[in-house]
C-alpha positions as CSV (number, residue, x, y, z in Angstrom):
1,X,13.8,3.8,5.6
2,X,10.8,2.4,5.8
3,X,8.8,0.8,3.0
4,X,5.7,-1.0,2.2
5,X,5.1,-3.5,-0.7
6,X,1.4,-4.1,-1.0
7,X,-0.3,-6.9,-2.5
8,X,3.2,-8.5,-3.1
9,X,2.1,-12.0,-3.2
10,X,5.0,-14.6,-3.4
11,X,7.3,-11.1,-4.7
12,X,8.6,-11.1,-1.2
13,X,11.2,-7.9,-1.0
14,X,13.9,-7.8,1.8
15,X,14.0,-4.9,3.8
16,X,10.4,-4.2,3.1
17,X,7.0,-4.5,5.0
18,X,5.4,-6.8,2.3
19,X,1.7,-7.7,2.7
20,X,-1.2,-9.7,0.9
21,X,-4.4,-10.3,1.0
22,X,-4.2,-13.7,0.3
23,X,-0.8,-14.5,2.6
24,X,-1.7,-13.0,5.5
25,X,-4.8,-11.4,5.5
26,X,-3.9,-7.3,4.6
27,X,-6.7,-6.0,2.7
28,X,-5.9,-2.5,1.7
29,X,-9.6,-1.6,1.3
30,X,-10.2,-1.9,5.4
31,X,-9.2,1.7,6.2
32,X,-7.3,3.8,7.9
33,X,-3.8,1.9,6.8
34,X,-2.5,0.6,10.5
35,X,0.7,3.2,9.9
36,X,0.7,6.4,11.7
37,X,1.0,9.4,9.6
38,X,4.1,10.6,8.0
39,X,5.5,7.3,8.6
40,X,5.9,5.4,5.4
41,X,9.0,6.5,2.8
42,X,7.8,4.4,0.0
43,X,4.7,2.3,-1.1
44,X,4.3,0.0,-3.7
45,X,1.4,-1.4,-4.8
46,X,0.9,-3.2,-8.1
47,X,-2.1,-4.8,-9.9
48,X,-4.3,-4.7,-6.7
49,X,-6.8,-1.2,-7.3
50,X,-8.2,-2.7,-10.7
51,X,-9.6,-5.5,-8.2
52,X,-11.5,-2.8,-5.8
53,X,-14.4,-0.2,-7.1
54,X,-13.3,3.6,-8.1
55,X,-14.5,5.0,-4.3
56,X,-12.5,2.8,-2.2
57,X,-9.4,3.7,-4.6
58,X,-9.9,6.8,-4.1
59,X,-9.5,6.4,0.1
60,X,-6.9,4.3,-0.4
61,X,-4.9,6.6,-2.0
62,X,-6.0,9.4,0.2
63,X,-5.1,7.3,3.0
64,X,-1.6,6.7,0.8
65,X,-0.8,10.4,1.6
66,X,-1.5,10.4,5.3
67,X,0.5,7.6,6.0
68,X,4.1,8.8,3.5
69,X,6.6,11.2,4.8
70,X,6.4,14.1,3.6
71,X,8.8,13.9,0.2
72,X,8.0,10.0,0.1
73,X,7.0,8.1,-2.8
74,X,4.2,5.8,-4.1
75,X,4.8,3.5,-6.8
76,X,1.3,2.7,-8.5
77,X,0.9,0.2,-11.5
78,X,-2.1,-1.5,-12.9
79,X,-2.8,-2.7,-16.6
């Protein structure tokens, strides 16, 4: 299974393909995602898209369903 935490900061999950801006560099707003399609089972992103404008949310989560299997799962949270 392969999953994707993004914008995890120091929340650092084993078994997942954790990323951050600030650790090393992934900025979810420079797309497409570097996944193929149909490749992710899970995302999760949390408190990241209130920090980008409405249009490049939008992508992103456009780009969210290219990139999940088909019957996989996003987790989105902000405030």
């Amino acid at each position: 299974m392969k999953k994707l935490n993004i914008g995890c900061g120091s929340n650092r999950l084993p078994g997942w393909i954790n990323r951050d801006i600030l650790i090393d560099g992934f900025d979810v707003t420079k797309l497409p995602l570097p996944y193929e399609d149909d490749s992710l089972d899970f995302i999760l992103i949390e408190h990241v898209l209130e920090h980008i404008n409405n249009q490049e949310g939008f992508s992103v989560l456009e780009d969210f369903l290219r990139v999940l299997k088909p019957g996989g799962a996003a987790r989105i949270c902000v405030p």
